[in-house]
C-alpha positions as CSV (number, residue, x, y, z in Angstrom):
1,X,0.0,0.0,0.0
2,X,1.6,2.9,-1.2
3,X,2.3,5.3,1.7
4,X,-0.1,8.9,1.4
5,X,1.3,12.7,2.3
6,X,2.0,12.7,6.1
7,X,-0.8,14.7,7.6
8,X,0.4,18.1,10.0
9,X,-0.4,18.4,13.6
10,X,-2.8,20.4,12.8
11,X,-4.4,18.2,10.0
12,X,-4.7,15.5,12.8
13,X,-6.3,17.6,15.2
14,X,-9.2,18.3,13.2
15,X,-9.6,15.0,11.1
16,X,-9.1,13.3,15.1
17,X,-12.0,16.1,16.6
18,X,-14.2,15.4,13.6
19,X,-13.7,11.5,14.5
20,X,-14.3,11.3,18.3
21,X,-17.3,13.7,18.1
22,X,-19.2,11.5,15.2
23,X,-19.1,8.5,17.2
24,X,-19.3,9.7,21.0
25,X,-22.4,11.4,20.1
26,X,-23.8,8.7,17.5
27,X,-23.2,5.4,20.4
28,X,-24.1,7.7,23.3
29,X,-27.4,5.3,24.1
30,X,-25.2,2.4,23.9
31,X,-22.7,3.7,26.0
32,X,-25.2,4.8,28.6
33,X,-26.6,0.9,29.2
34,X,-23.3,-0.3,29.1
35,X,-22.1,2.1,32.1
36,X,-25.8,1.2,33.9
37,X,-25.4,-2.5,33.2
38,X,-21.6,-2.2,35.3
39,X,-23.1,-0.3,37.8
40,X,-23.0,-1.4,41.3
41,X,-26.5,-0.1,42.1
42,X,-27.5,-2.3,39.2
43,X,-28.7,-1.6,35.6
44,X,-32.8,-0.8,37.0
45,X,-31.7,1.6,39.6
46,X,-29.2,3.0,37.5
47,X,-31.9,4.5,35.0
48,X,-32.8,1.3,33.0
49,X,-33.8,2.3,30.0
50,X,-35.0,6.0,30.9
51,X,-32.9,8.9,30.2
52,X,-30.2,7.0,27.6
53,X,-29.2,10.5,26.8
54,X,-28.4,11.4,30.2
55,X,-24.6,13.1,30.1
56,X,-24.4,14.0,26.9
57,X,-23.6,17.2,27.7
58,X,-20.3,16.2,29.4
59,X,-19.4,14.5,25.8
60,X,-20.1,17.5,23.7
61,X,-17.5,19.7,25.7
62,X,-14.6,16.8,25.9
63,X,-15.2,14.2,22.8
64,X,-13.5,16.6,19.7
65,X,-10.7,17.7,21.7
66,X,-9.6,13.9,23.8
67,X,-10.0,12.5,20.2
68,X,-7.8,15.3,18.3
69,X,-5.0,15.0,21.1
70,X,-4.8,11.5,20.1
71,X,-4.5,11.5,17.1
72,X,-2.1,14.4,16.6
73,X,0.3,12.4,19.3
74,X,-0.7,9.0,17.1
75,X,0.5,10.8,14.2
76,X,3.6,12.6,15.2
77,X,5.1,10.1,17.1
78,X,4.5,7.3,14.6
79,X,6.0,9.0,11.9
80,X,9.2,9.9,14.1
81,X,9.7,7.2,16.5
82,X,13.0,5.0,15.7
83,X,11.1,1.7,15.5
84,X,8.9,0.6,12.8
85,X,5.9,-2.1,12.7
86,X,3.7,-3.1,15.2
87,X,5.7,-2.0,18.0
88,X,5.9,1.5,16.5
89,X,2.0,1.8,16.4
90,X,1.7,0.7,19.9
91,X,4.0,2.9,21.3
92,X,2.7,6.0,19.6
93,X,-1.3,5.0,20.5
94,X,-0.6,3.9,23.9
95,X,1.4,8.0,24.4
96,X,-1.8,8.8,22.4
97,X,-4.6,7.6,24.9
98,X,-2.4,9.1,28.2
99,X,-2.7,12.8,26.3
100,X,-6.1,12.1,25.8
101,X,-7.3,11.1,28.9
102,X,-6.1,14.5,30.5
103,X,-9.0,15.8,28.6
104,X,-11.0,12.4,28.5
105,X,-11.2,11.4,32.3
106,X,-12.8,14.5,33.9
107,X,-15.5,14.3,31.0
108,X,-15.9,10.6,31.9
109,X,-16.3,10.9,35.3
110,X,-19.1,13.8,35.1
111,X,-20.8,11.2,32.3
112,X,-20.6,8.1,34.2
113,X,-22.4,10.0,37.4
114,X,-24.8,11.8,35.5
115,X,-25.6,8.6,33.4
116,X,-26.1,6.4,36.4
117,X,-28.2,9.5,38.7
118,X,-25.2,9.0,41.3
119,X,-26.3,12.3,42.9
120,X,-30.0,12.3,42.1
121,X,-32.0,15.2,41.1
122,X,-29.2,17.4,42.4
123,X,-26.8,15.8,39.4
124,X,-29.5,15.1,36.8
125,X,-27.6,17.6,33.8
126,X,-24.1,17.1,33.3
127,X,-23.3,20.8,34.9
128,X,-25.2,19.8,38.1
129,X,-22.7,16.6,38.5
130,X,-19.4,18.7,37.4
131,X,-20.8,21.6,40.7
132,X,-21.2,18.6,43.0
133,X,-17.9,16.6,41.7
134,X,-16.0,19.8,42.5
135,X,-17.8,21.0,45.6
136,X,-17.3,17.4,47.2
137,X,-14.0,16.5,45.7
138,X,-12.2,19.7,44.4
139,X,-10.4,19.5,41.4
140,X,-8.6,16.0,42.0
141,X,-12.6,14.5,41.4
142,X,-12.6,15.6,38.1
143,X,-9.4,13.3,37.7
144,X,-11.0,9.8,39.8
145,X,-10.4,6.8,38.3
146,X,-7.2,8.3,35.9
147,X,-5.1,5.1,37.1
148,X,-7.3,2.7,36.1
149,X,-8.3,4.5,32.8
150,X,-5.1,4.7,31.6
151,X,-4.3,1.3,32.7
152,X,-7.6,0.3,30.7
153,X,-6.6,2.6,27.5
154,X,-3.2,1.2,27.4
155,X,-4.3,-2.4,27.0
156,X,-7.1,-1.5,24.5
157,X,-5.0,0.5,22.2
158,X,-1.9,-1.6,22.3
159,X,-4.4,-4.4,20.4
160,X,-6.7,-1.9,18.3
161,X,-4.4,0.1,16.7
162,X,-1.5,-2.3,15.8
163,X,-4.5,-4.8,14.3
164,X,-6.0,-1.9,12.8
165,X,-2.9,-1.1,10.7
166,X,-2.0,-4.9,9.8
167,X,-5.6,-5.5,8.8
168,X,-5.4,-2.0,6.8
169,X,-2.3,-3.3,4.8
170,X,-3.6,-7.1,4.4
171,X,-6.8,-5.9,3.0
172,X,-4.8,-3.3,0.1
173,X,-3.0,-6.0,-0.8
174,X,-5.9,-8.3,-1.1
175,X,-8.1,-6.1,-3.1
176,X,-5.4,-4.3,-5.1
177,X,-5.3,-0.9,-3.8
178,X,-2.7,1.9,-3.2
179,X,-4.8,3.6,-0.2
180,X,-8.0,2.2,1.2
181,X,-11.1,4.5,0.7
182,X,-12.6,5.7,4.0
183,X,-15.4,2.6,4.2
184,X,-13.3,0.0,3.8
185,X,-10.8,1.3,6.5
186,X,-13.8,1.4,8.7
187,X,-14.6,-2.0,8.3
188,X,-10.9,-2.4,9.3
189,X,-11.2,-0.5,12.4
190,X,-14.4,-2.0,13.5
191,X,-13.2,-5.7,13.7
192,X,-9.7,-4.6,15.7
193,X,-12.1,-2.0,18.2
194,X,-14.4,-5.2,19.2
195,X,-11.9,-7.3,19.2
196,X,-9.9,-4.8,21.6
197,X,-13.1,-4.1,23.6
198,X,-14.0,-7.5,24.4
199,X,-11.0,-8.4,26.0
200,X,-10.1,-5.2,28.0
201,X,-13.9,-5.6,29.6
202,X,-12.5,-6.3,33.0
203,X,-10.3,-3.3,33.3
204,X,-13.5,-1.3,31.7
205,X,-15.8,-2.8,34.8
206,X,-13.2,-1.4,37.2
207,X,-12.9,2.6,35.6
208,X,-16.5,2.3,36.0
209,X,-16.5,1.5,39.5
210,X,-13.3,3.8,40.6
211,X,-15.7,6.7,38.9
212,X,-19.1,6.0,40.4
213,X,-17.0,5.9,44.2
214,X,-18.4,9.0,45.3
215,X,-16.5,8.8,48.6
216,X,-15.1,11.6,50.0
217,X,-11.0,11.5,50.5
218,X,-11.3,12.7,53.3
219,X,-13.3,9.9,55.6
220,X,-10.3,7.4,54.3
221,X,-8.4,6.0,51.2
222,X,-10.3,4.4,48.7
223,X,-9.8,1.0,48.0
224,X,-7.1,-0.4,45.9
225,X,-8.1,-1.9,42.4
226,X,-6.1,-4.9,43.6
227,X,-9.2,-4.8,46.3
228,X,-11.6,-3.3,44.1
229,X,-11.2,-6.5,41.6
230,X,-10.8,-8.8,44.3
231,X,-14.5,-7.2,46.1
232,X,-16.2,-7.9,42.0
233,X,-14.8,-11.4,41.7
234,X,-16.0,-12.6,45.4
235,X,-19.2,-10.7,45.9
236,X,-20.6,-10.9,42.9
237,X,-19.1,-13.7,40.9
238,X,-16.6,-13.5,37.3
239,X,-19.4,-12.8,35.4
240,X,-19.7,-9.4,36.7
241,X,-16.1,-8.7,35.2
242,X,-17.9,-8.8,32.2
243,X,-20.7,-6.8,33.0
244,X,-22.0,-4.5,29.3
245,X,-19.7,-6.8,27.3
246,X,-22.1,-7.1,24.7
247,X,-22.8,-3.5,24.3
248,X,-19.2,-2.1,24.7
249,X,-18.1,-4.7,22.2
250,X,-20.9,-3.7,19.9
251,X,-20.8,-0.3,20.8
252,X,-16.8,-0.2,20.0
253,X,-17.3,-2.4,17.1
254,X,-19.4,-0.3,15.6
255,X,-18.0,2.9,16.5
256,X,-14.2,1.8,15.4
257,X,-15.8,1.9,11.8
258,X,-17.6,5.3,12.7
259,X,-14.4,6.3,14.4
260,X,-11.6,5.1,12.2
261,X,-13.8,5.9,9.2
262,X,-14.5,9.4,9.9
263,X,-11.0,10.0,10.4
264,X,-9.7,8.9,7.6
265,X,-12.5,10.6,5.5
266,X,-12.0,14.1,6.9
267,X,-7.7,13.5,6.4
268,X,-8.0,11.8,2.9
269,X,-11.0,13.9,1.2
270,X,-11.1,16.9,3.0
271,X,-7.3,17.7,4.1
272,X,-4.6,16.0,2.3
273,X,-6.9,16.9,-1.3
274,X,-7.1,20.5,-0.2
């Protein structure tokens, strides 16, 4: 597959903030029963069915700008990292998700709370939960449950993005092509994202948990994820481990093609022709 004009920092910035915004917005229901299905509280109590838009506030302030720090890290350091292949891609995606979950997390963590009614009519819009995160936590509650997002995003992006490429490269050569067009790289991206989500649903289950704690600091430490997994495994059995792994995997399924799609859309039609 013959190798297209690198794309600037800026270039990735917007083609990544087109990407992340399609698809957070698109498979926000899906996302909202997955969090209410890994809910301790329980997927009823959590909201059920009701309010599958609950949140989305929180997503239209932090999707566009997580997703086009990602990708401009993606890109740069891919193209100027010393070591070439998979490892290269891993490298660069997993530097990738750490930039982007200083924007991601504190969006997350208002989403998750307002999704899942953590603080009841008082947190019902996502600005309600952010006043109450802050007022209760400060500006370290905003960042609860970075650890184990990070140690989640790692994982997930190590396997997506390195399958992602392979399967971009075995599927040029199969059909014939210089550069795959936009659909067929989403098709690419969808099989590696639901491949990646199923198996990082575990670590998934435990950001979800670490970011519903509404605990204050200050009446004692919180438990450690060591604890945290050991708590989900004995109280409530493995199977709760894997707690909305239908709906992430579909969810990330589908929105890898969305994702991965849009992205290379916006850089291959709209920036690289211009």
């Amino acid at each position: 597959m013959a190798d297209r004009p690198q794309p600037s920092f800026v270039q990735s910035l917007i083609a990544g903030g087109a990407a992340g915004t399609s698809v957070d917005l698109l498979f926000f229901p899906i996302d909202t029963v997955k969090t209410r299905l890994q809910s301790p509280q329980g997927f009823v109590k959590a909201g059920g069915f009701r309010g599958i838009y609950k949140g989305v506030g929180s997503v239209v302030v932090g999707s566009s700008p997580g997703a086009a720090v990602f990708f401009a890290t993606y890109d740069t350091l891919k193209r100027n990292l010393p070591v070439h292949g998979p490892l290269n891609h891993m490298i660069a995606a997993s530097f990738g998700e750490v930039a982007a979950c200083l924007v991601r997390v504190p969006t997350e963590v208002i989403k998750t709370r307002t999704q899942t009614s953590s603080y009841g009519a008082a947190g019902k819009s996502s600005w309600g939960a952010a006043k109450l995160v802050f007022a209760n936590h400060g500006w370290g509650g905003f960042y609860r449950g970075f650890g184990i997002t990070v140690m989640r995003e790692i994982p997930f992006t190590s396997i997506q993005f390195p399958l992602y490429e392979l399967f971009k490269v075995q599927l040029a050569k199969k059909l014939g092509h210089k550069t795959l067009p936009a659909y067929e790289a989403a098709a690419c991206g969808s099989v590696a994202g639901g491949i990646a989500a199923a198996l990082t649903t575990p670590l998934d289950v435990l950001k979800t948990r670490v970011m519903l704690d509404t605990r204050n600091a200050a009446h004692g430490p919180s438990p450690s994820l060591v604890n945290r997994f050991r708590t989900i495994y004995v109280t409530e059995g493995w199977k709760a481990l894997f707690a909305g792994v239908v709906p992430r995997t579909l969810w990330i399924s589908a929105g890898g093609a969305v994702f991965l799609g849009m992205y290379e859309f916006t850089m291959n039609n709209l920036l690289l022709q211009s």
